[in-house]
N, C-alpha and C positions, 0 to 999 in steps of 0.2 A: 598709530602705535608703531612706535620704532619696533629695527628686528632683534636688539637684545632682549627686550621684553618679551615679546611670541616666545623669542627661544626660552627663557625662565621660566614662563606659566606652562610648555610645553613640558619641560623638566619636570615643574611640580606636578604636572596630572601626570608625567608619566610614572614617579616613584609614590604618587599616593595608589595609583591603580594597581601597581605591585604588592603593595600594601594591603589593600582592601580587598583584593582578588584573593592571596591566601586567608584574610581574612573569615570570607565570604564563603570560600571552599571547609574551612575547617568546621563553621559553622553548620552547615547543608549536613555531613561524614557524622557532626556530633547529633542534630538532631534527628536521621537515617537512624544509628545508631540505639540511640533511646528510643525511639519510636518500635524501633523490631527487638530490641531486649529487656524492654520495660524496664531500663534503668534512667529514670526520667532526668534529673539533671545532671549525673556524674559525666554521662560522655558529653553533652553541648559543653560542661565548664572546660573539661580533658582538652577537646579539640576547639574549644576557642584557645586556648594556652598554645598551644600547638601552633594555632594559625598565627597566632601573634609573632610566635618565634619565626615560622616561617616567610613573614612579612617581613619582617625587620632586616632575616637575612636578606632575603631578594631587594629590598631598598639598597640595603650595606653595598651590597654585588654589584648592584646596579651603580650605585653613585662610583665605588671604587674603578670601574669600567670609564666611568667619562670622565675619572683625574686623569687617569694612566691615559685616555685617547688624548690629552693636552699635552703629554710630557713629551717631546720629539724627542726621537730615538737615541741620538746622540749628545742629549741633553749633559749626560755623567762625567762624558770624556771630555776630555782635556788636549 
């Protein structure tokens, strides 16, 4: 396996883990949640929605982080 490849599949676990990990978290907080206030499915739906959003950002952040590490600093000038 050549090294742009390693480097690609490492990209992709590394922004699905992003992903899945608030995913993961939100899930645990919703079902915490219902569990101790006997509201059985409103907080898992609450804080899946939640994790979602916060996966997506952490992907977003994360991929905008490895454009900006390509652009060399002096990329603009002239």
């Amino acid at each position: 396996m050549n090294k742009s490849w390693r480097r690609w599949i490492g990209l992709s676990l590394h922004l699905s883990v992003d992903f899945i990990t608030a995913l993961f978290i939100g899930t645990l907080i919703g079902r915490g949640l219902d569990f101790y206030m006997g509201t059985h499915p409103l907080g898992l739906v609450i804080f899946i929605i939640i994790g979602i959003i916060a996966g997506g950002f952490n992907v977003y952040r994360s991929a905008l982080n490895l454009v900006q590490s390509k652009i060399p600093p002096n990329a603009h000038e002239n």
